[in-house]
C-alpha positions in Angstrom: 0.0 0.0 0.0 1.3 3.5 -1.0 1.8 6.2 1.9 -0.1 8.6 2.3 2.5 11.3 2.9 3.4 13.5 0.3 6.5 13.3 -1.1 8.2 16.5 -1.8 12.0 16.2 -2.0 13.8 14.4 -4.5 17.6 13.6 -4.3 19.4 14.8 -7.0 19.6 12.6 -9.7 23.0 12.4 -11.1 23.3 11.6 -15.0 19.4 11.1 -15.5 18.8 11.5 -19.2 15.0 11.3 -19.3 11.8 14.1 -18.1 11.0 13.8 -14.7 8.1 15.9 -13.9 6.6 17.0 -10.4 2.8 17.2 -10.0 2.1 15.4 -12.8 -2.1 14.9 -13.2 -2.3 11.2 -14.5 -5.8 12.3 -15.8 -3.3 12.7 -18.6 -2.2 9.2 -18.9 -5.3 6.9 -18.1 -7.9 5.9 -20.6 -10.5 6.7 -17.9 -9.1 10.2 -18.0 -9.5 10.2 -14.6 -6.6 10.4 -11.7 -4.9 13.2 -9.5 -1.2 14.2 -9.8 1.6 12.1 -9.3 4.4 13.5 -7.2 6.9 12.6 -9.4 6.3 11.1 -13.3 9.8 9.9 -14.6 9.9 9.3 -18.4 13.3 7.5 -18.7 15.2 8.2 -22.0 15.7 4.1 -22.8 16.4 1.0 -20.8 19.4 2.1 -19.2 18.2 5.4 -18.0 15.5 3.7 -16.1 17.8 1.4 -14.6 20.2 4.0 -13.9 17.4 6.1 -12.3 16.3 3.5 -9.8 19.8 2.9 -8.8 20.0 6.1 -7.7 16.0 5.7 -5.8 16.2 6.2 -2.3 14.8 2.4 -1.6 11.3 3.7 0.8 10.2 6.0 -2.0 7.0 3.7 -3.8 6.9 3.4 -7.5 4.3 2.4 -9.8 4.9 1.8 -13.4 2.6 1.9 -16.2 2.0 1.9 -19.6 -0.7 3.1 -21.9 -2.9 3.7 -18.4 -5.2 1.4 -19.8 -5.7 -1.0 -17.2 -5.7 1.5 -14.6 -7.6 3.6 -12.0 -5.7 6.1 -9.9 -7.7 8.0 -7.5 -8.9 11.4 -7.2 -5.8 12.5 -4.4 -2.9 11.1 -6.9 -0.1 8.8 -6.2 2.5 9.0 -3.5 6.0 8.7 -5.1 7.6 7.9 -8.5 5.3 7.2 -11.8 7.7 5.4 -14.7 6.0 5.6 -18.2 7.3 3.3 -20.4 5.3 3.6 -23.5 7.6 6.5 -24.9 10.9 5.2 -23.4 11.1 1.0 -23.8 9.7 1.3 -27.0 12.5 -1.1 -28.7 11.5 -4.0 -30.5 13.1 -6.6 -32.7 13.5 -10.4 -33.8 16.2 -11.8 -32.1 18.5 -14.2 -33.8 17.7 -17.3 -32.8 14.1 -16.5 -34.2 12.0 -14.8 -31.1 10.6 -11.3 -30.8 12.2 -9.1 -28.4 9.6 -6.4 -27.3 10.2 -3.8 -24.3 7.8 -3.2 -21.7 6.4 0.1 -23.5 5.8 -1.6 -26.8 2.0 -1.6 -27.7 0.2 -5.3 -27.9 -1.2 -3.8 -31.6 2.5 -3.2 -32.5 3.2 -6.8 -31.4 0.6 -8.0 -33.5 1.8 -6.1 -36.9 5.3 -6.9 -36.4 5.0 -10.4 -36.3 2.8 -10.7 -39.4 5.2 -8.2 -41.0 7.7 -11.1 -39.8 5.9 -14.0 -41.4 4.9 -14.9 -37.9 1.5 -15.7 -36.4 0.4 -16.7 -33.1 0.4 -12.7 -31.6 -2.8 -11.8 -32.9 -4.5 -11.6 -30.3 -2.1 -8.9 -28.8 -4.5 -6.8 -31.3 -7.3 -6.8 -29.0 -5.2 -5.7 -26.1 -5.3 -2.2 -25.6 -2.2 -2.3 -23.2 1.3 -2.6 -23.3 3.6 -5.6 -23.1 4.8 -5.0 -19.3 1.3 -4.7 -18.4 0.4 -7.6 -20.4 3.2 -9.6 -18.6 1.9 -8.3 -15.2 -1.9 -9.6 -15.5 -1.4 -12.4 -18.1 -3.0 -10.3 -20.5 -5.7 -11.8 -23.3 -7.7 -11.6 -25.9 -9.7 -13.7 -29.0 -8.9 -16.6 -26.7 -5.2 -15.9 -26.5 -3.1 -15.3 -23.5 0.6 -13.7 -23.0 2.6 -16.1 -21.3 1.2 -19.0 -23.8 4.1 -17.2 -26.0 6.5 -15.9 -23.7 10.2 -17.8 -23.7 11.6 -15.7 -21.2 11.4 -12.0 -19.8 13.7 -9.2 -18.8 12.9 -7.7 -15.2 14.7 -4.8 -12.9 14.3 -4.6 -9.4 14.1 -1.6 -7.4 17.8 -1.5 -7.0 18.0 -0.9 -10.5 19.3 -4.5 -10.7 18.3 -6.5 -14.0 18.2 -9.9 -15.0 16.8 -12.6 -17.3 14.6 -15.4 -16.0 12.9 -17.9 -18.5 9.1 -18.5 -18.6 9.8 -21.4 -16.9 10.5 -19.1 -13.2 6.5 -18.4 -13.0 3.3 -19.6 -13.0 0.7 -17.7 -14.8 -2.9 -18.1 -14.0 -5.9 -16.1 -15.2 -5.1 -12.5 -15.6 -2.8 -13.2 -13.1 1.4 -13.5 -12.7 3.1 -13.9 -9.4 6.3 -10.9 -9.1 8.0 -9.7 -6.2 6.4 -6.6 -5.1 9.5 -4.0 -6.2 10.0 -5.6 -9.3 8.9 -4.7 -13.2 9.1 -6.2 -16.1 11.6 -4.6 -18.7 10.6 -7.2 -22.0 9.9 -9.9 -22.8 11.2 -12.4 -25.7 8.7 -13.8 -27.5 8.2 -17.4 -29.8 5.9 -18.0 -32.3 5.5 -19.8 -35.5 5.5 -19.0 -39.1 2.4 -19.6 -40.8 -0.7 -18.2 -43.0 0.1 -14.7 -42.7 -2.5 -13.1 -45.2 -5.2 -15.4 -43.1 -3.9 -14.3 -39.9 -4.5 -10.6 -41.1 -8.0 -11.5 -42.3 -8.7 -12.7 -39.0 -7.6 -10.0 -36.9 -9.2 -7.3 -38.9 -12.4 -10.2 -38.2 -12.0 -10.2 -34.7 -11.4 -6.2 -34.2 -14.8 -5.5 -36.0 -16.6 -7.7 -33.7 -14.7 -6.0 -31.3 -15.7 -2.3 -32.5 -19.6 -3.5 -32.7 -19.6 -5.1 -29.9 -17.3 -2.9 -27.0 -17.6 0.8 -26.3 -14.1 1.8 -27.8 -14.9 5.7 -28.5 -15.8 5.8 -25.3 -13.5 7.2 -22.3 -13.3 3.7 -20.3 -10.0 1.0 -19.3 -11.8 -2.3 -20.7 -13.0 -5.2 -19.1 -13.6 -4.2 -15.3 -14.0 -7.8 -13.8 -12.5 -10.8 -14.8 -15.0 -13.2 -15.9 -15.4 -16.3 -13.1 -14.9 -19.8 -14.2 -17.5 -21.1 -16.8 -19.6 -17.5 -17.0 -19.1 -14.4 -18.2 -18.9 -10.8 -15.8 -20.5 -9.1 -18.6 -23.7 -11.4 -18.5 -23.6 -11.2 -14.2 -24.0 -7.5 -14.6 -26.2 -7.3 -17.2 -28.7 -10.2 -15.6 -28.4 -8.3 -12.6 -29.9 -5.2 -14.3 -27.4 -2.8 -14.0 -27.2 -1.5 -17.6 -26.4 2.0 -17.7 -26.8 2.4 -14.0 -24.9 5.9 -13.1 -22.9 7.5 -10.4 -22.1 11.3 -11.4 -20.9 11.1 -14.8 -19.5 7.3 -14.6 -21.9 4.9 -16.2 -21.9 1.1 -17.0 -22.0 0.9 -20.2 -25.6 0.2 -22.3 -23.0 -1.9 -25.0 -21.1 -4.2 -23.2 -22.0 -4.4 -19.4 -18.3 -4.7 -18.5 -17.4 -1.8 -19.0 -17.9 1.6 -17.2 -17.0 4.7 -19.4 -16.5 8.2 -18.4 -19.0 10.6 -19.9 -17.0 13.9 -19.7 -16.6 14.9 -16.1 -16.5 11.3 -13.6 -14.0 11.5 -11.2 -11.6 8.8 -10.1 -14.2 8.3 -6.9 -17.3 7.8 -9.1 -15.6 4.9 -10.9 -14.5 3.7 -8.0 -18.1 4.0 -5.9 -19.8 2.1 -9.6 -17.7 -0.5 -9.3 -18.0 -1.8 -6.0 -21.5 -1.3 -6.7 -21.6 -3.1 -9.2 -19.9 -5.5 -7.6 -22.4 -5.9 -4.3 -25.4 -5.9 -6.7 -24.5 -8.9 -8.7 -23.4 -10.8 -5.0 -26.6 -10.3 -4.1 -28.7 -10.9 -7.3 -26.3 -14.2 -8.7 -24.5 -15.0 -5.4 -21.1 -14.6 -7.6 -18.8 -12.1 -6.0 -17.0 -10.5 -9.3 -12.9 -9.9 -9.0 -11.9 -7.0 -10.5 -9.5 -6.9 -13.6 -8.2 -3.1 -13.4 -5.6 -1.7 -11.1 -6.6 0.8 -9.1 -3.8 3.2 -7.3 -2.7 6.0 -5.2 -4.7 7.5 -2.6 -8.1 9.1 -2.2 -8.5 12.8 -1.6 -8.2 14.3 2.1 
C-alpha cells in the first residue's frame, strides 16, 4: 500500500537523461481520463536510463509503473511517489537471432501483432485486442480472442528496485488467469517472445475479423479501461451484470456501459471516486442478485482525496 504522505524532495539525480516531472495529473495518462497528480512522473530516455534512475532511488520511495494507463484507475488524491512511463521510453523491438521477438515493456500489444505478421509470424494476434502494453500484459497475463501472453512468452527481462536487471525464462512463474506472481519492487523490462510462421494473409484477415466484432460489440470511443472484472470460471462478468440489471446504471458522470456491461465509461466529467463508488456497486449488486462475488480486472492506485 502507497503512503499517504506527500513526497516533496527528491535527491538529485546524477546523470538522469530522461523528463522527470513534479505534480504530474495522471488524468493525462489513463484511458478513464481520470486520476490526480503524481508527485513525481519519470519518463526514462531508454532502458538504461530507467535502470540508472532506480539505482540512484532512495529504496522507501514507492513506485508504480505503467503503460498506456489502460488498465488503470488512480484515484482522485494522486499517487505518493515515483510514476515510470514506459510507452515512450522502452519502446525497442526486434526479432532476435535465434528467431524470437524481443519487445520492451512500453511496446504496444497492436504493434506486437503487426510486427510479427510483418515477420511471417502468427500466433500474436491476439495482442491486437489488447489495448495495453507488453509490461502490463506480462503483469496480468494479459488476453484476448482466446489468447493469453505467457502461452508465448520464452523468457522476460525484469529490474528490481535496485535498479538491478536480469533474465529469467518463462519457466521461473506460474501464470494463472489475468494473473502473474512478481515480487512486489519488481517490473518487467521485455519480454522475448516465440511464435510460429504460418498463413500470414489469413492471420491478417482474422484479426481485422476479430477487431470488428470487437468495435460493434465494446464501447471503444468511449472514455473507459476495458473489461472491469474478470470473468469467473464457466460464466461471463458481462452477462452477471447485465442479468443483474445494471445497464447504464450511473454514479455522477460514470456509467456502466448500455453496450457491453463490463465496461464503465466516463461521460466527460466522472471523477476517479465515481468509478471507483460504480464499481463496487456493481460489484455488491451482482453478489446479491447471482451469489457470484465478481474480481476486479483493473488496477486501481494512489490515494483518495483528504
Amino acid at each position: 500500500m502507497m503512503a499517504a504522505k506527500r513526497i516533496n524532495h527528491m535527491p538529485n539525480m546524477a546523470g538522469i537523461r530522461g523528463e522527470l516531472h513534479v505534480d504530474e495529473p495522471m488524468s493525462r495518462h489513463t484511458s478513464w481520463r481520470v486520476g490526480g497528480p503524481a508527485d513525481w512522473y519519470f519518463i526514462p530516455a531508454d532502458r538504461d536510463d530507467l535502470i540508472h534512475f532506480l539505482a540512484q532511488l532512495p529504496a522507501q520511495l514507492p513506485v508504480l509503473f505503467t503503460g498506456l494507463g489502460s488498465n488503470l484507475l488512480v484515484r482522485d488524491g494522486g499517487i505518493r511517489g515515483v510514476v515510470i512511463a514506459t510507452h515512450k521510453s522502452l519502446s525497442m523491438i526486434r526479432m532476435e537471432s535465434n528467431g524470437s521477438i524481443y519487445a520492451e515493456a512500453g511496446v504496444a500489444g497492436a504493434r506486437v501483432a503487426r510486427f510479427a505478421l510483418r515477420h511471417g509470424l502468427v500466433g500474436a494476434e491476439f495482442f491486437a485486442g489488447i489495448p495495453g502494453c507488453i509490461g502490463g500484459a506480462l503483469a496480468m497475463n494479459a488476453g484476448a480472442f482466446g489468447g493469453e501472453t505467457w502461452r508465448v512468452v520464452e523468457r522476460v527481462d525484469v529490474v528490481n528496485h535496485d535498479g538491478v536487471a536480469s533474465g529469467l525464462p518463462s519457466s521461473a512463474f506460474s501464470p494463472a488467469y489475468r494473473h502473474i506472481d512478481l515480487p512486489e519492487d519488481c517490473w518487467f523490462l521485455a519480454a522475448y517472445i516465440r511464435l510460429q510462421e504460418g498463413d500470414v494473409e489469413a492471420s491478417r484477415r482474422e484479426v481485422s475479423r476479430l477487431l470488428r466484432a470487437r468495435g460493434e460489440s465494446q464501447p471503444v470511443q468511449s472514455a473507459n479501461a476495458g473489461s472491469v472484472f474478470t470473468n469467473p470460471p464457466d460464466d461471463h462478468a458481462a452477462r452477471l451484470i447485465e442479468s443483474s440489471g445494471l445497464k447504464g446504471t450511473r454514479i455522477g458522470d460514470a456509467e456502466v456501459s448500455s453496450k457491453h456491461a463490463n465496461f464503465i465509461i466516463n461521460n466527460g466529467d466522472a471523477s476517479a471516486d465515481d468509478i471507483e463508488r460504480l464499481i463496487e456497486h456493481v460489484r455488491i449488486s451482482v453478489l446479491h442478485k447471482t451469489g457470484t462475488e465478481l474480481v476486479t480486472e483493473v488496477r486501481i492506485a494512489g490515494v483518495h482525496h483528504e
